[in-house]
N, C-alpha and C positions, 0 to 999 in steps of 0.2 A: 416557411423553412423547408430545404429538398432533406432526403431521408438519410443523407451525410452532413449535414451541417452543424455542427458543434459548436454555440459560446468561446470555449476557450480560447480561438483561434483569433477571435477578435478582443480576449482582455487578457489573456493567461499566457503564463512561461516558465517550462521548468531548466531547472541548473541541474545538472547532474554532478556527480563528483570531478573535482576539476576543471569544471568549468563549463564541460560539453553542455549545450542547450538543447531543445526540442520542444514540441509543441507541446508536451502534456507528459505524465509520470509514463504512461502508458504506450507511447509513440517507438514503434521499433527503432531502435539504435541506429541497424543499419540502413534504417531507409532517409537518417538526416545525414547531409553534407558532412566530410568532417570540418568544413571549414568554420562551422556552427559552435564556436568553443568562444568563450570570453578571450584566452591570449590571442582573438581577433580580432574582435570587435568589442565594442561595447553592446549589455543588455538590449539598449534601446536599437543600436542599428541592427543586431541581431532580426530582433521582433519585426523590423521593417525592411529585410531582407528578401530578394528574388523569391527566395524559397517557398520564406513564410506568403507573398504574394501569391506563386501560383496554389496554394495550399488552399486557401480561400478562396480562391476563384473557380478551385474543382469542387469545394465545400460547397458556395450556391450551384452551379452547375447537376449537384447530383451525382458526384463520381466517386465509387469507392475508392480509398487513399488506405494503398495498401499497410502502411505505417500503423493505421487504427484499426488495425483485423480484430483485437482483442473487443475492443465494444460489440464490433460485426457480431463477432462468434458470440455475444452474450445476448444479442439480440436476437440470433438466428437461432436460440440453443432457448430461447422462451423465460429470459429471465425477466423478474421483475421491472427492472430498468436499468441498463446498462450506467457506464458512470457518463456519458457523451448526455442519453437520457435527464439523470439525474441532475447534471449541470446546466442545459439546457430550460430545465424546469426551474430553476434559482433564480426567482426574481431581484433578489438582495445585489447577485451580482450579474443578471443580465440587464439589469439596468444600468447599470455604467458604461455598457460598450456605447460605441459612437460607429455605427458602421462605415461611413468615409475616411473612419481616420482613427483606425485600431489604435490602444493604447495599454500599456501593462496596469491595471488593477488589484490583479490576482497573479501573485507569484510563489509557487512551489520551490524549495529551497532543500537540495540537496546533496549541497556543494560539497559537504565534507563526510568522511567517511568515517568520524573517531566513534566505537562501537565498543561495548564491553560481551557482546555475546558472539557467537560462530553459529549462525541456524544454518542448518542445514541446506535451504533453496537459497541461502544466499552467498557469500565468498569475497576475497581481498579487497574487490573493486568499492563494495558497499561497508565494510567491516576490516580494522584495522587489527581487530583481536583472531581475524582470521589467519593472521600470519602464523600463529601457534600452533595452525592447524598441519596436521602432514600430508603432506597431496600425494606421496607417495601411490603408484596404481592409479590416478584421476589426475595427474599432469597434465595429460591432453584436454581435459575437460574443465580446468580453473587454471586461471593464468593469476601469478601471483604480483601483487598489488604493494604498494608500501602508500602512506598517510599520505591523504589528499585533500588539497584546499582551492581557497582561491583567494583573489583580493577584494575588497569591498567595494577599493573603490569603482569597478567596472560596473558596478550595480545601484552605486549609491542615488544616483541620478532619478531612479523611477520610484523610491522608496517611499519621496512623502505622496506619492499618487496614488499607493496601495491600500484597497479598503477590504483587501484578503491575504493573509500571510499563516502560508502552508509549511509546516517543518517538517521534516525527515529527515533521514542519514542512511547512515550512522543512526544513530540512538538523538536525538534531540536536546534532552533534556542533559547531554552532555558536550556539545559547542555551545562554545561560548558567543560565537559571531551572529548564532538567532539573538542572543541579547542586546548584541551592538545594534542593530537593525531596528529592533522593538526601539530603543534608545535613540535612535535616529528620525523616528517616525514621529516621535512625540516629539523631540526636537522641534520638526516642522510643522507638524499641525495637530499636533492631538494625538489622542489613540481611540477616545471613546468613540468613532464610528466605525474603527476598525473589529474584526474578528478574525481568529486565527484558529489553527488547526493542529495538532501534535498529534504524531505517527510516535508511537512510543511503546517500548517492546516490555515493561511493566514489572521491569528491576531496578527505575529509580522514582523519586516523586520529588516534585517540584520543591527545588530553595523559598523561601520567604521572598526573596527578592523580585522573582518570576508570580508567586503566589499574587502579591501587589499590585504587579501589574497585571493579571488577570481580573481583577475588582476591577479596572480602570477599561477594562474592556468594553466592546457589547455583548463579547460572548464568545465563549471557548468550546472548540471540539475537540474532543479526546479519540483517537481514534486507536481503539487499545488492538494489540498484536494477539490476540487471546487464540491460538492455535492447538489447542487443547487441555485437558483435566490431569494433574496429576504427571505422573511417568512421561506421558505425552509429549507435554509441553517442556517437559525436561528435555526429550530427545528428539523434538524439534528445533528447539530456541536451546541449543548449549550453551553454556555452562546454567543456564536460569533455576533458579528453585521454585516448585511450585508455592512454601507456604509463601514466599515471598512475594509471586506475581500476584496470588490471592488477597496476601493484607493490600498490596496496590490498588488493586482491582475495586474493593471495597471504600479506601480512603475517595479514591476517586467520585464514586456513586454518593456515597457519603457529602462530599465537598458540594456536590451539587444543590443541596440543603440550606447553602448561607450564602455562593454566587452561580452566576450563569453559567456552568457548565456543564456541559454536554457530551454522556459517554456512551461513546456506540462499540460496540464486536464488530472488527473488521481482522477477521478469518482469513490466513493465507491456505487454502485450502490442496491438499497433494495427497500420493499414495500412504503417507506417514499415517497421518491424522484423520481423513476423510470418515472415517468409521467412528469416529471421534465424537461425530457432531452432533448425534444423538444424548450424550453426556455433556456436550457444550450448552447445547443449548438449556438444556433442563438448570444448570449450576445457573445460567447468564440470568434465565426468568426468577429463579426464587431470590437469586440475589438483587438484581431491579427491584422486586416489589418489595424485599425487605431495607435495601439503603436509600435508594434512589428517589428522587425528587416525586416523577409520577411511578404508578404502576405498568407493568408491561402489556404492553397494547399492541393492535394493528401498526401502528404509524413509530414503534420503536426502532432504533438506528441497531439494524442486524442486515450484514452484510458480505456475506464471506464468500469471497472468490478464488478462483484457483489460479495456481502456478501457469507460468507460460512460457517461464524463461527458470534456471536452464531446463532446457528443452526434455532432458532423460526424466525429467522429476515431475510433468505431465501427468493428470490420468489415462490421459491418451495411452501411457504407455502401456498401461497394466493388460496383463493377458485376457480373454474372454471370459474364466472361468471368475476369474477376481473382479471381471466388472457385473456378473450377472450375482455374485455375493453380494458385492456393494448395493445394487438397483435396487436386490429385495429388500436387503435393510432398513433403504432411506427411501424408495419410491414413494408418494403420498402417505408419510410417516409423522408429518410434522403435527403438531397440537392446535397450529392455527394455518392461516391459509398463507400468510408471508412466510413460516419456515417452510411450510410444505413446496411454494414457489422455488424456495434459496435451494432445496434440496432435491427437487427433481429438476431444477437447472443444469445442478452440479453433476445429476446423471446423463443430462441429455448430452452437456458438454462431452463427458470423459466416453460416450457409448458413442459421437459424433465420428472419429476417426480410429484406426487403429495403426497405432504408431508399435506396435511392441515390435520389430524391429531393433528398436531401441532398450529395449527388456535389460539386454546384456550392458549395456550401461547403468543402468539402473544395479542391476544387480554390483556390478564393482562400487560405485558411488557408494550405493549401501554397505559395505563390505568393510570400505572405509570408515564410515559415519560410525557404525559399530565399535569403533577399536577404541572410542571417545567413553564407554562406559556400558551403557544400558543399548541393546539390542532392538531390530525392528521387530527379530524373530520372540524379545518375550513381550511386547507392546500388542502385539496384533501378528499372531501362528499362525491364524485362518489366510491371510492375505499373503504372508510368509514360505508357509506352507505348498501354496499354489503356482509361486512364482516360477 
């Protein structure tokens, strides 16, 4: 394999809202055609389109594809394993590619945008409850969105071939057309070799009906939004309640006790919360070893990444004084040597560039985000303070 070559390219596809496609959750927007949208094509010609051709063939060639900077940057910035890495490494599902003759496996699914919270890095396009938000001051900076879907049928075609089925949104566990799909699957062939994934921001918990079919699985990821402790997470994930994401958090760990599921910290990491993490991680470990199936280990699913989009909301942004605050904090701070990685990553990234330039957006962004309740200035003064 050359040192750009990525799995997904040969078995995975994601939907964004609407329909837009691209190679992977993470693939710059602006670097896919826009002709790359279901009201085009169908999934499958999608996938076996010019594009997705020369993509793979700069993939063995060995040529960075500008569109995957964000792996780049996480490899070049010394993290444990980028996610290009991490999927790479997935025997489960690098076994199904067929390299002559790519075919969709693994499909991420994040067609629709219906969402009960407004976090803060995200906005209209992914969240339907963001319309309540006032962009007044940040107009230029969020373009405003109304509820987005798509059809099934442009998808249905690849469905019973998928032995990976990734949800996101929007909020997950509130479309209903992830259930159609699950129901479709099993339709065709079953589910039990199937495994799935849920992006879920940990203000709701699964129906009995979805529960069911998770026993029928091989096994379920939980990939929880857990973006901070308390105030935090309030004033990152609005309108959320911490005791709420908490009882979540636990039922979750807890469930893992009677079937296969699997809850990992997957951290949207930015100037809000980054200070944060020292209190994250301490709640994530005593709660693992008190609900969860095993105790917290080397090989625990902790994984918290940073912002990249929108661009103001960066650590890049933050001024020198607030990243040399940050560094001491978290620099080789961690209890074991996988957080201590997660968190001097997280430095190397944000000390990588300096983007404050951009400050002054930030600054308004946050100006606004404020007027929603709770302050960044009483969450974290030190950082506030400095700005």
């Amino acid at each position: 394999m050359s040192d750009t070559w990525c799995s997904l390219a040969w078995n995975h596809h994601f939907i964004g809202p609407g329909g837009n496609c691209k190679p992977c959750c993470r693939f710059k927007g602006q670097d896919v055609p826009p002709e790359n949208n279901l009201y085009h094509n169908d999934l499958e010609g999608l996938f076996n389109n010019n594009f997705m051709e020369d993509l793979r063939d700069k993939m063995m060639k060995g040529i960075r594809i500008p569109g995957c900077s964000k792996c780049y940057e996480e490899e070049d910035s010394k993290k444990t394993a980028s996610l290009r890495e991490i999927y790479n490494r997935n025997d489960f599902l690098t076994g199904s590619i067929r390299p002559n003759k790519p075919y969709i496996s693994f499909l991420e699914s994040a067609f629709s945008n219906v969402c009960d919270l407004q976090c803060v890095m995200c906005g209209p396009y992914f969240s339907t409850s963001w319309s309540k938000q006032d962009l007044t001051g940040i107009d230029d900076l969020v373009k405003p969105y109304g509820r987005i879907n798509i059809d099934l049928e442009s998808i249905r075609s690849v469905i019973k071939d998928l032995i990976h089925m990734k949800f996101t949104g929007g909020e997950p566990l509130l479309i209903n057309e992830y259930q159609e799909m699950l129901e479709e699957r099993i339709k065709h062939q079953g589910i039990e070799n199937v495994f799935l994934n849920y992006s879920t921001n940990l203000m709701r918990f699964p129906k009995e009906n979805i529960l069911n079919i998770w026993k029928k699985v091989k096994f379920v990821e939980v990939a929880t939004s857990f973006d901070g402790v308390g105030k935090v997470i309030e004033y990152v994930r609005y309108p959320s309640k911490w005791e709420v994401v908490e009882e979540n958090l636990i039922r979750y760990m807890v469930l893992s006790n009677t079937m296969d599921v699997r809850v990992g910290m997957r951290s949207t990491i930015m100037p809000y919360n980054i200070l944060d993490l020292p209190n994250m991680f301490d709640w994530w470990i005593k709660s693992i070893n008190k609900y969860y199936k095993t105790q917290f280990n080397e090989n625990s699913w902790i994984n918290p990444t940073h912002v990249a989009q929108p661009i103001q909301l960066t650590l890049k942004v933050l001024p020198k004084k607030c990243k040399d605050l940050i560094t001491e904090r978290l620099w080789d701070k961690g209890i074991n040597k996988k957080i201590t990685n997660s968190m001097n990553h997280l430095c190397n990234y944000m000390n990588s560039e300096d983007h404050s330039h951009l400050l002054d957006d930030f600054k308004r962004y946050t100006k606004v985000m404020d007027k929603r309740g709770l302050t960044f200035e009483e969450i974290y003064p030190e950082i506030y303070n400095d700005l």
